[in-house]
RODO-2510 file (C-alpha; in nm, 4 decimals, decimal comma):
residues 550
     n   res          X          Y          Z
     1     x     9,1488    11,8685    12,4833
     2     x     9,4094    11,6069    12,6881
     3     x     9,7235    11,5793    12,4894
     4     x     9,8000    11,2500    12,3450
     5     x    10,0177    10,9790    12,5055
     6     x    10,3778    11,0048    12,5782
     7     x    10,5088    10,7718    12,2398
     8     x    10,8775    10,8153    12,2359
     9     x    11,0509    10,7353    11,9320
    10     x    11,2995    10,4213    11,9633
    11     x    11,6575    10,5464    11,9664
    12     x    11,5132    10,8472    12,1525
    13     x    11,6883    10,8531    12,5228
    14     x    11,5100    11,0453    12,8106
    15     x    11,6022    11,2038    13,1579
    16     x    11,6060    10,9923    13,4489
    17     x    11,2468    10,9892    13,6455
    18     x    11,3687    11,1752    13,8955
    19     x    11,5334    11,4528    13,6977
    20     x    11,1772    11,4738    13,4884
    21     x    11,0082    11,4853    13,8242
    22     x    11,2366    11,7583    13,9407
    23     x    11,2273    11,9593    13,5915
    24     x    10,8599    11,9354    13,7094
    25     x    10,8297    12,0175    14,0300
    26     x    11,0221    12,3455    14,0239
    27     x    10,8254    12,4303    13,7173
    28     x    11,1333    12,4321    13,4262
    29     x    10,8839    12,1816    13,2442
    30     x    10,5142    12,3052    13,2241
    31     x    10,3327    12,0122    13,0838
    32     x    10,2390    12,2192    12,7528
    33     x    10,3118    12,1793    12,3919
    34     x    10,5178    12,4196    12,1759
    35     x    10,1847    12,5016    11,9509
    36     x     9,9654    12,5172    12,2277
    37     x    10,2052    12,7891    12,4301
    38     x    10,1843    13,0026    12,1170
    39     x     9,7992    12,9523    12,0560
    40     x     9,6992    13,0797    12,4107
    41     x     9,9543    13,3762    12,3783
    42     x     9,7559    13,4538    12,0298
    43     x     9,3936    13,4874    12,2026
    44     x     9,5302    13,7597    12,3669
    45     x     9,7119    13,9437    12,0391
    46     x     9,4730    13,8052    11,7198
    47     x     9,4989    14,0860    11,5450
    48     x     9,8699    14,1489    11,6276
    49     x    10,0736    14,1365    11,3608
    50     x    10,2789    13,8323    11,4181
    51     x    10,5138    13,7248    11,1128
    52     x    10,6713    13,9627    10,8157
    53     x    10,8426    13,9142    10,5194
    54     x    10,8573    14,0035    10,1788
    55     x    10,5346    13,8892    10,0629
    56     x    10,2986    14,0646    10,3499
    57     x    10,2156    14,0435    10,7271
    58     x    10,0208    13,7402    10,9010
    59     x     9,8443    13,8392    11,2747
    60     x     9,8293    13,5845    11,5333
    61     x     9,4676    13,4876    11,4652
    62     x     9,5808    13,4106    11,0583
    63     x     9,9243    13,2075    11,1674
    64     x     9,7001    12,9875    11,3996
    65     x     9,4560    12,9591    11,1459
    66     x     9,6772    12,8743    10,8961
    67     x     9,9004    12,6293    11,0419
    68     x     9,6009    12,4570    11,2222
    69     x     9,4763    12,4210    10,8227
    70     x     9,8046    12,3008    10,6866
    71     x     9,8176    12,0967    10,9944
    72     x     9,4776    11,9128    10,8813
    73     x     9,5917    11,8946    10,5514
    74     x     9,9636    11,6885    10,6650
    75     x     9,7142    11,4681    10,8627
    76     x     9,5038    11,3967    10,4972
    77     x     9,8620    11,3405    10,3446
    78     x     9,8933    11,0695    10,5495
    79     x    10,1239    11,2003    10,8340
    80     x    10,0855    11,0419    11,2060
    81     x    10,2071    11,1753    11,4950
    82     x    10,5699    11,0773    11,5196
    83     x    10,6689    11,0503    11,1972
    84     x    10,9713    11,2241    11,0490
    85     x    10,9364    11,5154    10,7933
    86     x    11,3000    11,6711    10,6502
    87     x    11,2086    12,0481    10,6566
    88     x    11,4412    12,2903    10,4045
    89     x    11,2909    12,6294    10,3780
    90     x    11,4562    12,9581    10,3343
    91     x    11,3470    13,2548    10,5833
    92     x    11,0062    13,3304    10,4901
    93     x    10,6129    13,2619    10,6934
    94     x    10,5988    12,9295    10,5240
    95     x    10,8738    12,8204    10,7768
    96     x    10,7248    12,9231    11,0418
    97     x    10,3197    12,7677    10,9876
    98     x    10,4764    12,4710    10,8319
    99     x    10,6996    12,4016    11,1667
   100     x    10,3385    12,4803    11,3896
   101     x    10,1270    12,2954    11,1849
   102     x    10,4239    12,0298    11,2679
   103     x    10,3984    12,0952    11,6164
   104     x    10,0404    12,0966    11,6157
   105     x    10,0040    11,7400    11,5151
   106     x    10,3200    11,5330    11,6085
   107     x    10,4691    11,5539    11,2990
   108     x    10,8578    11,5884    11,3936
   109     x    11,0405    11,8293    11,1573
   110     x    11,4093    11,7801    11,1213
   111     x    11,5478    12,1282    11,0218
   112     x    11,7832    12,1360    10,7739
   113     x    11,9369    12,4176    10,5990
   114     x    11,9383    12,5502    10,2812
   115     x    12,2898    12,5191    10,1796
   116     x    12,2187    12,1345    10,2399
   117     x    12,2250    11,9004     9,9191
   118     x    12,2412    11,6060     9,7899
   119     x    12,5118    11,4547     9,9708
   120     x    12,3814    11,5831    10,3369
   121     x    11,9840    11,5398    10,2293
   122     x    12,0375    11,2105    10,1485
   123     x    12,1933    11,1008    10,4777
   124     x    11,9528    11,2845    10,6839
   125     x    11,6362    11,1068    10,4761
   126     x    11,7857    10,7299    10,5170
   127     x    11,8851    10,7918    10,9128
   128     x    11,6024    10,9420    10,9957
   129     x    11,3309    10,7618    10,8085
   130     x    11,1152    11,0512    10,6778
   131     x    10,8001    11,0165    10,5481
   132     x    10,7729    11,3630    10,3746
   133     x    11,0745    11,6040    10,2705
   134     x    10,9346    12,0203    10,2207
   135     x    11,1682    12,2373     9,9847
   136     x    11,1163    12,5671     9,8338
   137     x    11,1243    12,5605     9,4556
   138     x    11,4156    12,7621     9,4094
   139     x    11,6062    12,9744     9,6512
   140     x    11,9158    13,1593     9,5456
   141     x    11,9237    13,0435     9,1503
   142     x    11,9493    12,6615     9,3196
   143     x    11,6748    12,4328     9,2067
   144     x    11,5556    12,2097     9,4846
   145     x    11,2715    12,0168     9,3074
   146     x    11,5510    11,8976     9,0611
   147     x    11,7632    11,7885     9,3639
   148     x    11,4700    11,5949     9,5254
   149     x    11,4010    11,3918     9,2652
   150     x    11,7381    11,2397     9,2806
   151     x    11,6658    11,2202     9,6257
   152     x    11,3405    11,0556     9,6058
   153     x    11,4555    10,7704     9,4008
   154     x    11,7126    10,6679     9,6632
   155     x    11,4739    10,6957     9,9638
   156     x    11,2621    10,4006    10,0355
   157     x    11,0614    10,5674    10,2813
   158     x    11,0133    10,8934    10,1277
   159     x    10,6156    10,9384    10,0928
   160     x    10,5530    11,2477    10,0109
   161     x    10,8004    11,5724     9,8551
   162     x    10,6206    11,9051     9,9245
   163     x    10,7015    12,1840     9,7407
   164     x    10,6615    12,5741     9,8385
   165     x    10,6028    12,6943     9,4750
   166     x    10,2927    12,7630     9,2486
   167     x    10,1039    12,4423     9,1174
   168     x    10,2018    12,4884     8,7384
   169     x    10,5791    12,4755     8,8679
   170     x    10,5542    12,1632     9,0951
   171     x    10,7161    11,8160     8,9419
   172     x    10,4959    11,5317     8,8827
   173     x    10,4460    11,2882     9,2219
   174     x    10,5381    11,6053     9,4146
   175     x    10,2956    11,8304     9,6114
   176     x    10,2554    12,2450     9,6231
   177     x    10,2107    12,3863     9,9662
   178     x     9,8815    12,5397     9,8990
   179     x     9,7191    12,1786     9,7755
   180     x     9,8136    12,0569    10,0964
   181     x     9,6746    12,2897    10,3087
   182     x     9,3545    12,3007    10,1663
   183     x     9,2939    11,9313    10,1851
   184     x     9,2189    11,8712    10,5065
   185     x     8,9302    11,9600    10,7797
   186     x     9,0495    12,1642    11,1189
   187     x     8,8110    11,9881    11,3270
   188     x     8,9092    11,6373    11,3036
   189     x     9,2292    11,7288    11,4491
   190     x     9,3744    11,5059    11,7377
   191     x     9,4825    11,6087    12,0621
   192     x     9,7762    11,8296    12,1509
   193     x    10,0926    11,6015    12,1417
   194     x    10,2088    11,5284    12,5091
   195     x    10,4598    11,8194    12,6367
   196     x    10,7197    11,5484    12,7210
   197     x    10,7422    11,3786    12,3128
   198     x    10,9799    11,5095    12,0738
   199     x    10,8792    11,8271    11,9084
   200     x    11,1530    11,8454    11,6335
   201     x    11,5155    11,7506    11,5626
   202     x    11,8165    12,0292    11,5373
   203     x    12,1475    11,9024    11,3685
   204     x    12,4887    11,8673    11,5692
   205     x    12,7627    12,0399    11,4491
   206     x    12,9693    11,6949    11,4997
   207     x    13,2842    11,6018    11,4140
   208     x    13,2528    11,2687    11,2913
   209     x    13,1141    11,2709    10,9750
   210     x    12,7339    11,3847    10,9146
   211     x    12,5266    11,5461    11,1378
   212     x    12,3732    11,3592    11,3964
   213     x    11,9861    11,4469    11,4990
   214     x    11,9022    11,6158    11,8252
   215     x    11,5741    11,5274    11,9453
   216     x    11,4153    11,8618    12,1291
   217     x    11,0865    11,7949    12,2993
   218     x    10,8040    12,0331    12,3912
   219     x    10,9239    12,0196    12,7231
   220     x    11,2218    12,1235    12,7266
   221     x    11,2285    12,3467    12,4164
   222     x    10,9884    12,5665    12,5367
   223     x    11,1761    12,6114    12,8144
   224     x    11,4279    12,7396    12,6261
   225     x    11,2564    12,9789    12,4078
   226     x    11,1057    13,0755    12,7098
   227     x    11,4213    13,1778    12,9115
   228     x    11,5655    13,3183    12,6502
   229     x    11,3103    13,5340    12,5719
   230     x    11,2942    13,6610    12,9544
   231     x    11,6426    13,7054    12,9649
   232     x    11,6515    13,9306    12,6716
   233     x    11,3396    14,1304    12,7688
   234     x    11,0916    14,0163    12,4961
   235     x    10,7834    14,1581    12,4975
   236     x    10,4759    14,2348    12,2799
   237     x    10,6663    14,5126    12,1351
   238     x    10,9717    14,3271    12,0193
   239     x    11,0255    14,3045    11,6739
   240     x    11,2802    14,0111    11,6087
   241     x    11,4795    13,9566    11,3199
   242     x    11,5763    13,6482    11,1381
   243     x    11,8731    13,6962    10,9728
   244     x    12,0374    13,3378    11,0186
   245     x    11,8795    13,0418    10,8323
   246     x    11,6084    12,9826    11,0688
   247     x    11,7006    12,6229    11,0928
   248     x    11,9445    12,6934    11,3629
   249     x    11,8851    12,6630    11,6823
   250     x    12,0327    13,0389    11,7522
   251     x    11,7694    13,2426    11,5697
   252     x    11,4802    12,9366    11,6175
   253     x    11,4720    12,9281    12,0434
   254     x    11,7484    13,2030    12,1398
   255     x    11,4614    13,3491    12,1940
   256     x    11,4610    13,3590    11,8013
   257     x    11,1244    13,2659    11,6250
   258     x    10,9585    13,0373    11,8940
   259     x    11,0581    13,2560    12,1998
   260     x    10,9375    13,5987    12,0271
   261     x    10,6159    13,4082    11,9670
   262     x    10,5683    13,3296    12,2762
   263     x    10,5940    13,6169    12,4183
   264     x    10,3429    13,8050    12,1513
   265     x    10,6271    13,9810    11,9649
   266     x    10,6803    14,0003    11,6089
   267     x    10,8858    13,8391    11,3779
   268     x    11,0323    13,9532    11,0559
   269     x    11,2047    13,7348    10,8270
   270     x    11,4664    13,8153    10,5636
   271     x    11,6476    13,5552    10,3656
   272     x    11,9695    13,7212    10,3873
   273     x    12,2108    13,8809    10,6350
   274     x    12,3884    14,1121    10,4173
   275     x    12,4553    14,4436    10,5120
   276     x    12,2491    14,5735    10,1875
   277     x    11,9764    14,3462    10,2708
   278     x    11,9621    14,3721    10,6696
   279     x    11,9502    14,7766    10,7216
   280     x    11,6930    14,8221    10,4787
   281     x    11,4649    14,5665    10,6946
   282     x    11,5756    14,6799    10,9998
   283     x    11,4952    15,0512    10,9351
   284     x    11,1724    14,9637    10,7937
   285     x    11,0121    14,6881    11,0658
   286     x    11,1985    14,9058    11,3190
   287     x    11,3664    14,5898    11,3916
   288     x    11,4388    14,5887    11,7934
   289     x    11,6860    14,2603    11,8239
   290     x    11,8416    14,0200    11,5656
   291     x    12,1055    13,7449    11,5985
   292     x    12,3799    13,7081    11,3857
   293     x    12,7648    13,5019    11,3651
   294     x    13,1053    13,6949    11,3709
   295     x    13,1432    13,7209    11,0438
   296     x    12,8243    13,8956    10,9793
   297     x    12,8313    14,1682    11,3082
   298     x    13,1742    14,2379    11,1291
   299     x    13,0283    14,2838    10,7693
   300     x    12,7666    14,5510    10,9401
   301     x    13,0278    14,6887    11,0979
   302     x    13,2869    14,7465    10,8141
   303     x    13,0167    14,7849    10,5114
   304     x    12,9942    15,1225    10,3845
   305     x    12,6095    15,1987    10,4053
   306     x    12,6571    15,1189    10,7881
   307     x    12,7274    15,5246    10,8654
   308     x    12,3760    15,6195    10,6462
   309     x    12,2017    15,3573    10,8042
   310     x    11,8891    15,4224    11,0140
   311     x    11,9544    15,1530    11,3029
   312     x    11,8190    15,3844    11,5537
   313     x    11,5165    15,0977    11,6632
   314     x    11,8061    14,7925    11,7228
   315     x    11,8364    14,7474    12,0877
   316     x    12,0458    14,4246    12,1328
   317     x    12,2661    14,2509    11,8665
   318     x    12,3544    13,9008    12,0145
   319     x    12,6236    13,7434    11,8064
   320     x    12,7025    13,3349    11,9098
   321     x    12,8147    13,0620    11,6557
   322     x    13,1551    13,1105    11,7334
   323     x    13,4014    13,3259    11,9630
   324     x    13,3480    13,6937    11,9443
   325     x    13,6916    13,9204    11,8776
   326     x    13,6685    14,1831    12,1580
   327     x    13,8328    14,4351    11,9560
   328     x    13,5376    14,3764    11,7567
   329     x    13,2636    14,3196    11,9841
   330     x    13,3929    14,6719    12,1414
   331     x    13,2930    14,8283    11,8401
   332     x    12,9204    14,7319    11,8169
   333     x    12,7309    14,9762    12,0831
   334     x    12,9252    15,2997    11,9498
   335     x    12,9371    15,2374    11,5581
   336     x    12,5921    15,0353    11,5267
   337     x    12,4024    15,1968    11,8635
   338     x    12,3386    14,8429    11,9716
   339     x    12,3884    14,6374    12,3054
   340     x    12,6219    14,3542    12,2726
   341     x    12,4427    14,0173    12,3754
   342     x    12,7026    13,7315    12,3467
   343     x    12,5746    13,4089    12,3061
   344     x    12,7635    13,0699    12,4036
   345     x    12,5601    12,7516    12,2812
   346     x    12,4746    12,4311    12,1377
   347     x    12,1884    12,2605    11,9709
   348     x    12,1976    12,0311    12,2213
   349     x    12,0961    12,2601    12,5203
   350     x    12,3151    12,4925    12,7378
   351     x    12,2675    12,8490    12,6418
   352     x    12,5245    13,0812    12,7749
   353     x    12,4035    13,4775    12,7599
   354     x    12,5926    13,8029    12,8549
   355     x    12,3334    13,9767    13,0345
   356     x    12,2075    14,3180    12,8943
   357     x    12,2915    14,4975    13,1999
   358     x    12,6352    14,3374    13,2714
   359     x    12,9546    14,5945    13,3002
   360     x    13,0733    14,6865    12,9261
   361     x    13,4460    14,4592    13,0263
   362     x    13,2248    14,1509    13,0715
   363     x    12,9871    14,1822    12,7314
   364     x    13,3046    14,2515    12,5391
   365     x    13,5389    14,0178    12,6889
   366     x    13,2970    13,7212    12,7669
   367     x    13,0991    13,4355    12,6362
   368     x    12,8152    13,4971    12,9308
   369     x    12,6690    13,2663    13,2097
   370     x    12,4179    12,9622    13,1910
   371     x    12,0509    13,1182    13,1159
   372     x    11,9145    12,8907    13,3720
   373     x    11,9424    12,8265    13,7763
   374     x    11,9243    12,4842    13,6855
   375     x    12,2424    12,4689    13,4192
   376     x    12,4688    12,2713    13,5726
   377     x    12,8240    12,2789    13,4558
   378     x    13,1072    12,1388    13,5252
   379     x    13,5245    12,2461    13,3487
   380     x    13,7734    11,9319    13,3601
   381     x    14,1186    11,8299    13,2508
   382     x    14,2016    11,5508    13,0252
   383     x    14,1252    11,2783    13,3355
   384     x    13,7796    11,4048    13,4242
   385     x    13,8821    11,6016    13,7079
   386     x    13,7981    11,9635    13,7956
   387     x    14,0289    12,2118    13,7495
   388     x    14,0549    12,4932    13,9730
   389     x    13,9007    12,8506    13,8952
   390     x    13,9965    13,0271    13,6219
   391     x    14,1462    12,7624    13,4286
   392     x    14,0949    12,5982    13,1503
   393     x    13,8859    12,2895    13,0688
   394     x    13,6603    12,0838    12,9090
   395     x    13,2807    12,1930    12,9498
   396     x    13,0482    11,9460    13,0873
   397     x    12,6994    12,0194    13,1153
   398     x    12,3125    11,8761    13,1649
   399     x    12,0160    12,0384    13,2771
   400     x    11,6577    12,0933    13,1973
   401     x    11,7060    12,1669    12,8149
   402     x    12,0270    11,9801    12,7371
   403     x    11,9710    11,6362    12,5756
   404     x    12,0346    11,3362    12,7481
   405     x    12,1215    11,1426    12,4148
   406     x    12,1489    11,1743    12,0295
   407     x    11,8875    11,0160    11,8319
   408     x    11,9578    10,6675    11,7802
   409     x    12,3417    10,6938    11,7945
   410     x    12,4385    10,4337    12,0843
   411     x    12,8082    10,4251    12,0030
   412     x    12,8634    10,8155    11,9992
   413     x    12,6826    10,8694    12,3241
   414     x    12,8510    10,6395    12,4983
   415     x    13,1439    10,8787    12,3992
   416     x    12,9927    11,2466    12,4566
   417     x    12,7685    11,1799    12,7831
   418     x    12,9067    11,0564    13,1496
   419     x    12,7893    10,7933    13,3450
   420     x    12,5850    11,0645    13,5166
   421     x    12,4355    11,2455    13,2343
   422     x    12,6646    11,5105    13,1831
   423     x    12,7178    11,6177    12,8374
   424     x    13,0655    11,6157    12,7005
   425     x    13,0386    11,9661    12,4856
   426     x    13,4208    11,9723    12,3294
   427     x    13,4566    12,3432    12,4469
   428     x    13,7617    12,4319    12,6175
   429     x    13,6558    12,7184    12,8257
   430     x    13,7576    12,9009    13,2137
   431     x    13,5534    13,0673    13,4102
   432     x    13,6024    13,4017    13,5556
   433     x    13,5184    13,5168    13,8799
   434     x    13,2330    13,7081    13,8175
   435     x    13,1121    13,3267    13,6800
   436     x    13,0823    13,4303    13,2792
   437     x    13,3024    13,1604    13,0679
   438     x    13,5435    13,2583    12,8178
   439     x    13,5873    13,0053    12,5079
   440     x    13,9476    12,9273    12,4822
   441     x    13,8710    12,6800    12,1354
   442     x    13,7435    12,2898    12,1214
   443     x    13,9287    11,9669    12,1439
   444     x    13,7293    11,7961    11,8897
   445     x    13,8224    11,8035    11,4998
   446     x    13,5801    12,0669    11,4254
   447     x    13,6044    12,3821    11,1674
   448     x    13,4085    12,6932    11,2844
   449     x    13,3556    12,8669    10,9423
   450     x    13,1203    13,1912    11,0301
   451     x    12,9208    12,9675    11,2805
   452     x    12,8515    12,6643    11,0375
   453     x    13,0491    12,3315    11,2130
   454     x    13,2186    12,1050    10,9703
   455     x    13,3022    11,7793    11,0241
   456     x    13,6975    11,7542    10,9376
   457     x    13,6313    11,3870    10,8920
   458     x    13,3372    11,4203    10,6804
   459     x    13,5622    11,6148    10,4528
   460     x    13,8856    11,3961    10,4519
   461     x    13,6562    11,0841    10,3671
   462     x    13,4816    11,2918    10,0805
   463     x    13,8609    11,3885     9,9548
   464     x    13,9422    11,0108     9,9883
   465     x    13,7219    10,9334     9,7191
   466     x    13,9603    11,1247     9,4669
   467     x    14,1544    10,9111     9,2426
   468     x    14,4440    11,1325     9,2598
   469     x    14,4525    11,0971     9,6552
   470     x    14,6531    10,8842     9,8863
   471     x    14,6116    11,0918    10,2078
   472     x    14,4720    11,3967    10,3174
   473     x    14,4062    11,6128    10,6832
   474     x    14,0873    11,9254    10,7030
   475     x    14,2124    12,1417    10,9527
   476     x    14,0947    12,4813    11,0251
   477     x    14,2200    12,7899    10,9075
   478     x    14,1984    13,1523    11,0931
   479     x    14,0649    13,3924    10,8876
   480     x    13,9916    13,7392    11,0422
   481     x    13,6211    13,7281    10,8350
   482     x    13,4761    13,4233    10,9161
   483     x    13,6869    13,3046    11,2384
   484     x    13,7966    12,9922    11,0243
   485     x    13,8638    12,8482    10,6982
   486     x    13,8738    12,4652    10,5683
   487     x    14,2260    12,3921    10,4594
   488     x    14,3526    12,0294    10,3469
   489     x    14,7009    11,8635    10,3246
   490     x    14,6696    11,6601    10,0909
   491     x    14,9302    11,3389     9,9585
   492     x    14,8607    11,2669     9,6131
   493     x    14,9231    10,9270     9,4507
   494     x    15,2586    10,9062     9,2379
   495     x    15,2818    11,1049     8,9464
   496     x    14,9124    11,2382     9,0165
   497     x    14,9026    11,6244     9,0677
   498     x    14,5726    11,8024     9,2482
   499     x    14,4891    12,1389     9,2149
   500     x    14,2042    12,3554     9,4328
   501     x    13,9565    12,4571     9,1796
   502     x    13,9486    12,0879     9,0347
   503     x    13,9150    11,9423     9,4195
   504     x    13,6463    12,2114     9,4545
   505     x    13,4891    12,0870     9,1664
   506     x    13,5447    11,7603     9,2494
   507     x    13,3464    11,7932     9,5876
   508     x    13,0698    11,9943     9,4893
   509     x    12,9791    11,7101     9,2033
   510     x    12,9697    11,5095     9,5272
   511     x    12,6365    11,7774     9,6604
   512     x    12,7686    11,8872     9,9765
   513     x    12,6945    12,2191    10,1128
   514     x    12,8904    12,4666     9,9571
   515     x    13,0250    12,6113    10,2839
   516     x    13,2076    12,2703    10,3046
   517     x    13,4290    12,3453     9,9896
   518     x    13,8249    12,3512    10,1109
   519     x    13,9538    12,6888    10,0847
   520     x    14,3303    12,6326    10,0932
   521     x    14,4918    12,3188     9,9348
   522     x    14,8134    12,2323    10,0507
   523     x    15,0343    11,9540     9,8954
   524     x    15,2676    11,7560    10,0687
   525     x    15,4766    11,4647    10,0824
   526     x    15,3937    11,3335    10,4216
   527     x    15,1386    11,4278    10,7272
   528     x    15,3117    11,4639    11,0962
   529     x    15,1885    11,2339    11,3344
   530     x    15,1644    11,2127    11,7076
   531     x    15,2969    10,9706    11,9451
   532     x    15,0441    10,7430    11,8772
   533     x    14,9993    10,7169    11,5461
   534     x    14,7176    11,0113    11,4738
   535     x    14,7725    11,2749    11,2401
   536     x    14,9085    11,5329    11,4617
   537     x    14,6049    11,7938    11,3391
   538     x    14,7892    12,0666    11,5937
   539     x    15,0899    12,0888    11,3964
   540     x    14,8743    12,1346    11,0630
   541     x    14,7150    12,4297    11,2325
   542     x    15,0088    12,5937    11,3296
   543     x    15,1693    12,5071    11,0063
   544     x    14,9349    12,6669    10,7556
   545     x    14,8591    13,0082    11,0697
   546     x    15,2059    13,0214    10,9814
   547     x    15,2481    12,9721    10,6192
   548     x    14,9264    13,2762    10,6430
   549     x    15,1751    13,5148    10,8582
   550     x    15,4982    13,4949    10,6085
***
């Protein structure tokens, strides 16, 4: 069957023709689609098992089957090929054949997370457009169906609300799972969607207020799964955990769920990443690889069933989202038996790995090397220019899986991208001379709490809202956990007083993510400024790293 036409969303902005041509030629870019790579690896593995989690096992043969149904039934729902679908599912096989039966047929899933709510659902439904939102029904005593009603009444184009939950527990206008996959015929499928069209959407971890979308085509996202999975030796007899939210781009293409796929491995999904949780699953699946943030590798590490716990099967533990102590990365392969894979990323594209086989100094005390021969990077000062080995800089990058634009956000790419496609990442980082980066920190208002990126400025505006506020700075906070904390200087208005808990409160009436709830609340009289005028954010930091060490 030919794939269908090339039908780029508007906003969408692609390589130049003679970058795709290149990406082409030297055979980064493969002309296939995402579902279609994963369909020909199952004819070789259908009775393989191919997904786990709590409820049972799916082979290859029943996740094809499956999402190719569900994929029919989307179609009877209404869904065309390029239209938008907000996807917020937990860790469990519905994610993964509701994302293929996405793939399958166009449909472009933008992954959200399940700490998302209100406040962040809502933005990402009027941006985007979407035609269909999928929830669970409730996932950690939260009830989305609730939520999504609220939702659904502010979001002219929402069509459809489809809910993973039995049919006698699904709201009226809404939709269970199971009705839609059984409402639709296999056969009267389309064609493949074309290799080069956008597969899905990831979120940034920006700093200037909300998220902005991603666009990842087939193209170029199987590439990445692809590498990744090479690089970390996937093969048939991996067995991959997903311990992050799969929503990320880490555990979704690093090789994560896609790449394992790909290669014929299996995947085994658990909704959480606790300690309690993770070695029981690990033990059991015989688990080979998983990828996790700091904070988590460091709650194995320090929990108390870590010493009882059979881990003997985990090979590699990659840990990315955020820099990686060494004193604690040092600790991994003789405490938990596992290599130390260090990942340096972004949704947006470059992939930085430690290799497995790379001396013990440079896993520990590293951030890794560009996955690809065709990463190109460049590390400049303030003016644009080079610096000279080994120091420190600004990372610029573009290659064959880094985006060449942000969905339908003129104005901030005109800020983050060069006039010769280079993408402006934020990281400061140096590179050593055996060409692995270290990440010295960012230069962009961003708090790095356990690998989720908050906008300080989504924050401040939120806090603005307060009656009791004049002025108020987010600036991160080190914490030896989680990397960083959310703390805010706040100016109140006269005689007003605000206190944490009631802030806290405050915000979370407001149905942001709970992650984004300040953690520290620091009143003052005044905010230090810079030479220009700004809110000098680097004396905040030092001030409250301080205020921590007295």
């Amino acid at each position: 069957m030919k794939p269908s036409e090339i039908n780029h969303p508007q906003g969408f902005i692609d390589w130049p023709a003679r970058r795709v041509q290149s990406f082409q030629r030297d055979g980064y870019w493969q002309g296939q689609s995402l579902f279609e790579a994963i369909a020909q690896t199952a004819t070789g593995h259908a009775d393989s098992v191919a997904v786990v989690d709590s409820e049972g096992t799916t082979t290859y043969a029943e996740l094809i089957d499956r999402s190719t149904q569900l994929a029919a039934g989307l179609t009877q729902c209404g869904f065309e090929p390029g239209d938008r679908i907000v996807t917020q599912l937990p860790n469990c096989t519905e994610f993964v054949t509701f994302t293929l039966a996405c793939l399958r047929i166009g449909l472009q899933p933008i992954m959200a997370l399940p700490a998302h709510r209100e406040h962040e659902l809502s933005f990402l439904l009027e941006f985007s457009k979407a035609r269909g939102l999928v929830i669970a029904d409730r996932f950690r005593d939260f009830d989305f169906q609730a939520m999504a009603q609220t939702l659904q009444s502010n979001a002219p184009d929402l069509q459809h609300v489809i809910v993973d939950a039995s049919v006698d527990r699904v709201f009226e206008n809404f939709i269970d799972l199971d009705t839609v996959s059984n409402a639709g015929e296999p056969a009267s499928l389309g064609p493949m969607p074309a290799s080069r069209s956008v597969a899905l959407f990831l979120l940034s971890g920006g700093t200037t207020g909300l998220p902005k979308l991603i666009p990842r085509t087939h193209d170029d996202y199987l590439y990445n799964a692809r590498t990744a999975a090479a690089l970390c030796n996937v093969t048939p007899a991996t067995r991959y955990l997903v311990a992050l939210p799969a929503g990320h781009n880490f555990p979704l293409a690093c090789p994560g769920i896609l790449g394992t796929l790909v290669a014929g491995g299996r995947v085994i999904m658990t909704p959480s990443p606790a300690p309690e949780n993770a070695f029981k699953v690990i033990a059991r699946e015989r688990v080979t690889i998983t990828a996790v943030v700091p904070a988590v590798a460091l709650q194995w590490l320090n929990a108390p069933a870590a010493a009882d716990a059979d881990l003997s099967s985990l090979e590699i533990l990659q840990v990315g989202g955020s820099v990686f102590p060494a004193e604690v990365a040092a600790r991994v392969k003789p405490e938990l038996g596992a290599t130390v894979q260090q990942a340096f990323g972004m949704a947006e594209g470059l992939i930085n790995f430690t290799r497995l086989d790379d001396p013990d100094e440079a896993i520990v005390h590293s951030q890794g090397r560009p996955m690809s021969p065709a990463d190109e990077i460049r590390i400049v000062d303030d003016q644009g220019n080079d610096v000279d080995d080994g120091e420190p800089g600004e990372l610029l990058t573009r290659g064959p899986y880094t985006l060449q634009g942000y969905f339908n956000a003129p104005e901030h790419n005109a800020r983050s991208f060069t006039a010769d496609g280079f993408y402006r990442s934020g990281d400061i980082v140096r590179m050593r001379s055996d060409g692995n980066l270290v990440v010295e920190g960012r230069d962009k208002d961003l708090i790095n709490r356990g690998g989720e990126k908050i906008s300080a400025e989504e924050i401040e505006n939120l806090i603005l809202s307060h009656p009791d506020v004049f002025n108020v700075a987010a600036v991160a906070m080190p914490d030896e956990t989680l990397g960083e904390r959310i703390c805010v200087y706040v100016i109140t208005n006269p005689s007003a007083t605000v206190e944490l808990d009631a802030l806290r409160d405050f915000l979370d009436a407001k149905g942001i993510a709970r992650f984004k709830l300040p953690e520290r609340l620091v009143v003052v009289d005044d905010l230090p400024q810079t030479n220009v005028g700004k809110i000098d954010k680097k004396s905040l930091r030092d001030d409250i790293a301080g205020r921590l060490n007295q």
